[in-house]
N, C-alpha and C positions, 0 to 999 in steps of 0.2 A: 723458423722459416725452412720449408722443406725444395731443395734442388735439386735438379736434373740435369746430368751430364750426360749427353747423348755425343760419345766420342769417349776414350778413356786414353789418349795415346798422352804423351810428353806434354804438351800446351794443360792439359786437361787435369793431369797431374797434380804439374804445378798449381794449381789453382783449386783445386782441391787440397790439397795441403798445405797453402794458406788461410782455406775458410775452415776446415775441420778441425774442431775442439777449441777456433777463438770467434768465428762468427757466428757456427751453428754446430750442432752435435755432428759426428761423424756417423750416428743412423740416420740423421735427417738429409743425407747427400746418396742420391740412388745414381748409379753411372752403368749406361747402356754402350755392350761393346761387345763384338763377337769373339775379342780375344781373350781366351779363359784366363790367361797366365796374367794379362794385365789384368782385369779383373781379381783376378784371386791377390796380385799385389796391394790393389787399392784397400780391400776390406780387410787385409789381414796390417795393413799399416796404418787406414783411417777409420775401420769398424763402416765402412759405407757398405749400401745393400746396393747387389750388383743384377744385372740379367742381360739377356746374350741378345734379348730382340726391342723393341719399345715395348712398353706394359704398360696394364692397370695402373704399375705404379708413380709414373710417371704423370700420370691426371690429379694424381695428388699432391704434385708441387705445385710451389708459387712462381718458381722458376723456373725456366727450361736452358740449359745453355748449350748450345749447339758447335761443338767444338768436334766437327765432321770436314774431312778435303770438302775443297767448292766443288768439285767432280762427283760428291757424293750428295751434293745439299736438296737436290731437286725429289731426290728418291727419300733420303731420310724424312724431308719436311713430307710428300705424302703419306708413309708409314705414321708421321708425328701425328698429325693433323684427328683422326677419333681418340689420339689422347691427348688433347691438345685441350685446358682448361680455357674458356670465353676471358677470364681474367688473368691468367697470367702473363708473367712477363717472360719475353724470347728474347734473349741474345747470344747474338752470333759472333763469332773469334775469325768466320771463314773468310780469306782476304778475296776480295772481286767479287761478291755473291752482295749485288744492290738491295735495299730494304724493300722498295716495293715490289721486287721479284718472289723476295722471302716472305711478304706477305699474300703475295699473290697464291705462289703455292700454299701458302696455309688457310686458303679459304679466308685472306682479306683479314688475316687476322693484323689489328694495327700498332698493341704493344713490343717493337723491338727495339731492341738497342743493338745497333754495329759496333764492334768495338775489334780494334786490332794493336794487341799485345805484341810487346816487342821480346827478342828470344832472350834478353835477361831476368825476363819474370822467368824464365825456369831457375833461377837461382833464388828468387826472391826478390831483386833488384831491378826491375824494369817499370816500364810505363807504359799505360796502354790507353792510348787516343778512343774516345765513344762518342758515339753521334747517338741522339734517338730521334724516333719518329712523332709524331703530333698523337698518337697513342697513349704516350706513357705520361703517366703523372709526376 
């Protein structure tokens, strides 16, 4: 399964280094972020392919998870949105950002899942509440 981290900061982290190396390879995890330093951390710890804008390669996941401030959500989801696969699955970490907003800006797109992680997943040890929309299988 190949994922998209559009966001690389702490939340995003975490979460990437619970899936890399036990639920999917760490090449199969691409993470978009304009910070080079976090970036150059993630692949040099998880082997994940990184870039500074959305890409190409981002239409090649099955996931997208969107782990950007709500202050950012409405700009990233239009940049998302021509690489934005008809089947995959979106979800979002962003707290206060409604699903049918986040499908609205994605051009209606109807697979997401909301979900809001609590700040001991950055240790490993948290839980985190999801809702999904009538989209998802």
């Amino acid at each position: 399964m190949k994922i998209a981290f559009i966001g690389g900061g702490n939340m995003a982290s975490a979460l990437i280094s619970g899936l890399a190396g036990t639920f999917t390879a760490g090449a199969d995890i691409h993470v978009v972020d304009p910070n080079a330093d976090a970036l150059a951390r993630l692949a040099a710890q998880h082997g994940v392919t990184t870039a500074h804008v959305i890409d190409g390669a981002v239409a090649a996941c099955d996931v997208v998870v969107l782990a950007v401030k709500p202050q950012q959500m409405r700009e990233v989801a239009a940049s998302l949105l021509p690489q934005l696969r008809a089947d995959a699955l979106v979800l979002s970490i962003a707290a206060g950002i409604r699903s049918a907003d986040l499908s609205r800006w994605l051009g209606g797109h109807g697979a997401i899942v909301r979900t809001m992680p609590n700040t001991p997943a950055l240790s490993g040890r948290g839980i985190t509440g999801m809702v999904a929309m009538e989209g998802v299988s």
